[in-house]
matplotlib code that plots the C-alpha trace (Angstrom):
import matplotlib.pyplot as plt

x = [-28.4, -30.3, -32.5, -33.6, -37.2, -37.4, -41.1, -43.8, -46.5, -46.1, -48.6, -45.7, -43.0, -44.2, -45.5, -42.0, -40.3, -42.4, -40.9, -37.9, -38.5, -39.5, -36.6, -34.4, -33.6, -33.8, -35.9, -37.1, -39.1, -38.7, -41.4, -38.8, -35.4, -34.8, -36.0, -33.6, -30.9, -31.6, -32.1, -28.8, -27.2, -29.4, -28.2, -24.9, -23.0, -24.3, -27.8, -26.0, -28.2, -26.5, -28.7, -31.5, -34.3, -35.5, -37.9, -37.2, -40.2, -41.5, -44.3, -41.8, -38.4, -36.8, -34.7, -32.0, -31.0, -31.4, -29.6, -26.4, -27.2, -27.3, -24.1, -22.2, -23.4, -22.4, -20.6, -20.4, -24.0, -26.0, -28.7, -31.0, -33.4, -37.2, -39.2, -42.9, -41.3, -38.3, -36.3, -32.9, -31.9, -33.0, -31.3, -28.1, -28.0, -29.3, -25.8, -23.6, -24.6, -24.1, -26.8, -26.4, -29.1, -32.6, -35.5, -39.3, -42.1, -44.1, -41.1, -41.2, -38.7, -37.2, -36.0, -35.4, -32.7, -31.6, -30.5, -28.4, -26.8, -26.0, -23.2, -23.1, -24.9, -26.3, -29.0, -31.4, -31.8, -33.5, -32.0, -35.2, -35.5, -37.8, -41.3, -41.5, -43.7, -41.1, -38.4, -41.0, -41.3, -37.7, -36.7, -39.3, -37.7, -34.4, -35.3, -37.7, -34.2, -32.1, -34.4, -34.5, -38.3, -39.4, -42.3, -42.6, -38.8, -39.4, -42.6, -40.7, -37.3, -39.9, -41.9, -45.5, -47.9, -47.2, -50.4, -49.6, -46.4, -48.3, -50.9, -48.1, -46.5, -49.6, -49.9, -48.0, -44.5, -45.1, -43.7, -40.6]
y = [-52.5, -49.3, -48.6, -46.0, -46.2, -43.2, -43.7, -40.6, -43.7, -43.6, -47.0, -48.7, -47.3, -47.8, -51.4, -51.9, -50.1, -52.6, -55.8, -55.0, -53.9, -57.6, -58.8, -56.8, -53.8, -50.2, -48.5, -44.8, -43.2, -40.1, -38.8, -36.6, -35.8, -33.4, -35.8, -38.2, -35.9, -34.7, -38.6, -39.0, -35.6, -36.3, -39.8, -40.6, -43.7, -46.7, -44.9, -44.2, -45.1, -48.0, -48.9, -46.6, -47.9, -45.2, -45.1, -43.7, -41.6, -39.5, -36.8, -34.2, -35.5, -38.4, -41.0, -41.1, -37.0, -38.6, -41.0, -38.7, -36.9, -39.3, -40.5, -37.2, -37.2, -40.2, -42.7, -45.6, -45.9, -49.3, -48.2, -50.2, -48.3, -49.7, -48.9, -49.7, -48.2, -49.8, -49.7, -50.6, -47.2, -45.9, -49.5, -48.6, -45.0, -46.1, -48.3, -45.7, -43.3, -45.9, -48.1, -51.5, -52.9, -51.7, -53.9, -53.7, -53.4, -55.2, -56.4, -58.3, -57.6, -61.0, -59.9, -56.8, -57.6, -60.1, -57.6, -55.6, -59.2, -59.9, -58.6, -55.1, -53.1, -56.4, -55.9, -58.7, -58.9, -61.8, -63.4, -63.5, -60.3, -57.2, -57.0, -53.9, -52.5, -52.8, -51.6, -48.4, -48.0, -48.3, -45.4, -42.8, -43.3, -43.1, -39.7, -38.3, -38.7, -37.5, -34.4, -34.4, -35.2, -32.6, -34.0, -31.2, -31.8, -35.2, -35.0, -33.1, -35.6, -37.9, -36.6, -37.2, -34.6, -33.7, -35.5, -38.6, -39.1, -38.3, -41.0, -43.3, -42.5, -42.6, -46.4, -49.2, -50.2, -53.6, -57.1, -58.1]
z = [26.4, 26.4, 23.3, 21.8, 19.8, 17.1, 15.5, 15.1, 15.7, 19.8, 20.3, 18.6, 20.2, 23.8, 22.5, 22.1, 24.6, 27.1, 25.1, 25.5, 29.4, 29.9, 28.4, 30.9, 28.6, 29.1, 26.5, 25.5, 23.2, 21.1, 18.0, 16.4, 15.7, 18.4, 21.2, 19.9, 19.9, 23.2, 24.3, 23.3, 24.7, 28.0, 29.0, 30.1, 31.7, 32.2, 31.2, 27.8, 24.6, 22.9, 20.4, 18.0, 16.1, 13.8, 11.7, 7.8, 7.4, 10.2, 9.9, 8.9, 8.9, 6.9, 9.2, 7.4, 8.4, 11.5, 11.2, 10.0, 12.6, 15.3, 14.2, 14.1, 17.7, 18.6, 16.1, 18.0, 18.3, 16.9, 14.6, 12.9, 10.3, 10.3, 7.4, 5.9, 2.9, 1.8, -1.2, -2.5, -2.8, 0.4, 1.9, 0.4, 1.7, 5.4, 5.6, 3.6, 6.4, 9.4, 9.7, 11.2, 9.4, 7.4, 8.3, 6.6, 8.9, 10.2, 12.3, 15.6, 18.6, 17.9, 14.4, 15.8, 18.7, 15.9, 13.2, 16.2, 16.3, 13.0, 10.7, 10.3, 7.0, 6.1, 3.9, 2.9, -0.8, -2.4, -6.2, -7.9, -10.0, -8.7, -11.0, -13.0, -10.7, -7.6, -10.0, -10.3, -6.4, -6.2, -9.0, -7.6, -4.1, -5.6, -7.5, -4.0, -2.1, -4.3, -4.6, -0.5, -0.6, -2.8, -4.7, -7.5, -8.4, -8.2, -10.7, -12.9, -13.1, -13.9, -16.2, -14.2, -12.9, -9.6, -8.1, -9.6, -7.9, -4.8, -5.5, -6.3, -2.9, -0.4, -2.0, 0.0, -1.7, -4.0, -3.3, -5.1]

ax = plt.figure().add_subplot(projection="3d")
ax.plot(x, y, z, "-o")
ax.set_aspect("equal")
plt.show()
């Protein structure tokens, strides 16, 4: 299989890309979504990308245009969306738009490999009810994507000063 690693934190892309060297894949990197599309475009038979690992928030883009526009590219590819960040909402979306699976970081290369394995758009959800909290996290992500990561649209849908919504954001997501 030949991977493709799409993370703007390029320690643990390469960490990864040398994992899954050992274990007799091919593996590249790209920080953006123009190296992954030129990855993609670049790399042809047997040296074809197979499989993506993107990451949903990137310095300046959100994974899951990427994601659309990885698959408009090339809709056969295997992507699985990796997130520190994760939410139902932006689960749901990642496999509307053609994700195999959405993981939450920190994720090994075991679990990984494993979610390329395992039934496609599976998305892990646990039967114990969210705390209000992660029901919180979950809305404002819902609202920042419908609003295409605008934060002062966002704010205003949801009725909080601008800056709070930022300081809300910059804070790690909660446990269910």
């Amino acid at each position: 299989m030949n991977y493709l690693l799409v993370d703007d934190d390029g320690v643990f892309s390469e960490v990864l890309a040398r994992v899954l060297q050992r274990r007799g894949q091919q593996a590249v990197t790209a920080r953006n979504g123009a190296e992954a599309i030129s990855q993609i475009q670049n790399r042809l038979g047997d040296q074809a990308i197979d499989r993506v690992v993107l990451d949903l928030k990137l310095e300046q883009e959100s994974g899951l245009s990427i994601l659309q526009q990885l698959q408009a590219l090339k809709p056969s590819l295997e992507v699985v969306i990796l997130t520190g960040y994760s939410s139902i909402s932006t689960a749901v979306e990642a496999i509307k738009l053609g994700a195999t699976h959405y993981l939450c970081k920190p994720a090994g290369v075991d679990e990984i490999i494993a979610a390329f394995d395992s039934s496609a758009g599976e998305v892990d959800v646990q039967d114990s009810p969210p705390s209000v909290n992660r029901l919180e996290w979950e809305h404002i992500q819902k609202v920042l994507n419908q609003n295409d990561g605008n934060i002062s649209a966002t704010a205003k849908i949801l009725g909080m000063h601008r800056r709070t919504l930022q300081r809300k954001l910059q804070k790690r997501p909660v446990k269910q």
